[in-house]
Steps between C-alpha positions, in 0.01 A plus 500: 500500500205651656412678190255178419230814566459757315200629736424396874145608591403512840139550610461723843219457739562188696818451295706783631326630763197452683134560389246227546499559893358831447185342326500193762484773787277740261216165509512447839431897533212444281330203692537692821350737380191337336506327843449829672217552282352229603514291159671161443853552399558461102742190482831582275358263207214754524719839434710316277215428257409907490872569474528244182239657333637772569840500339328623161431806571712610817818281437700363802620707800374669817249733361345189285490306851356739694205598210432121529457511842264806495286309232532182738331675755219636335401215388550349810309770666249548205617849508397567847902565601516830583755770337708532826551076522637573130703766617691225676554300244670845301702554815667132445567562167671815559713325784617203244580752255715693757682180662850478517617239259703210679759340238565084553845362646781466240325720241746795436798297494387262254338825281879604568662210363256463194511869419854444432447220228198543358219749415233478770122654461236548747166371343219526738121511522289819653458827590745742283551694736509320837746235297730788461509648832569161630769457259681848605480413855622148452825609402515290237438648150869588426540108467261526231538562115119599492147474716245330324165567623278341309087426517559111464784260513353278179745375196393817316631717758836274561534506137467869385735558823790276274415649241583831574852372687602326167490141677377151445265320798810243513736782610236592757419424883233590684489481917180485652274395824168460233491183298252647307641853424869471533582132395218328265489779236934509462516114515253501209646731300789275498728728770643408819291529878620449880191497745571646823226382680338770786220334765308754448473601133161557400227183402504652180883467384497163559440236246429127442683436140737266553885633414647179508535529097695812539874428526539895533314545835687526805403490873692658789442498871625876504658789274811449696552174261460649163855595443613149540185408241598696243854415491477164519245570205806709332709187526269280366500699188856520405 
């Protein structure tokens, strides 16, 4: 009975396909650059400080990042960085907006399997429009009931999402590479989580709460195992 869902969420960047390399590369970029220029590269605790503040007003996503990294390098510079430098930092973010978007091993047959049993949705963080043009040239959205794109992955947001499919957090799981935005928020809103853990999700997604009090959270080497999860999850329930 794999109807013991209602909903299957599945988060996307780092999840289905691959994101967080872009930025990785997108940082080196930058400290070769400010290397060029002769000042001491910014270390990533550095930008990610600017890009934390940040999230209030610009949200996540490439644009966001690469705004963060202009205002790193003023202040890096104390303005003296001149207009063409920062012209290279608006070429990288028009060349992560325009990558091709690599989708993970096993993903599209499990979507398959899933799609057949359940409803699945796409919630996901960023850009409204670069979210969507990599979900069109994933191939992927006919798996999906509905894309989510949402400003923030809180309880709030998880909640009004349930709310408008008619169904209860314990008829709900979420699939995620961020503790923080894909797994804390649905355990503690009483619905079910698997962490899919990615080496190079972003500092910070990650999270020190401790989930051994949360007999709904879940932890797979790979998305290739969550069929097998959530049947044996089925069983347990009948």
């Amino acid at each position: 009975m794999m109807g013991s869902f209602d909903l299957i969420g599945f988060d996307a960047d780092d999840t289905l396909w691959q994101n967080e390399a872009l930025y990785v590369a997108g940082r080196e970029r930058f400290r070769e650059l400010m290397n060029r220029l002769g000042y001491p590269p910014p270390t990533d605790e550095v930008v990610n400080e600017v890009e934390i503040h940040n999230l209030p007003y610009y949200g996540y996503g490439v644009m966001s990042f690469v705004l963060s990294l202009v205002e790193t390098a003023i202040i890096e510079t104390q303005g003296q960085i001149s207009g063409n430098d920062l012209r290279e930092l608006i070429d990288l973010g028009k060349e992560m907006l325009s990558a091709q978007v690599e989708v993970f091993e096993h993903v599209e047959p499990v979507l398959q399997t899933l799609a057949s049993q359940s409803s699945l949705l796409l919630i996901t963080k960023g850009d409204l429009n670069h979210q969507l043009s990599k979900v069109s040239q994933s191939g992927l959205e006919p798996y999906f009931k509905s894309v989510e794109i949402v400003h923030a992955k809180t309880q709030k947001v998880y909640a009004g999402i349930l709310s408008r499919w008619g169904t209860s957090a314990d008829r709900f799981l979420m699939v995620g590479n961020s503790l923080r935005s894909d797994i804390l928020p649905v355990l503690e809103m009483g619905g079910w989580a698997v962490y899919i853990p990615n080496p190079l999700t972003w500092t910070h997604e990650q999270s020190n709460v401790s989930l051994e009090n949360f007999p709904r959270f879940f932890q797979l080497e790979d998305l290739g195992q969550l069929p097998d999860l959530i049947a044996r999850l089925s069983r347990s329930k009948e």
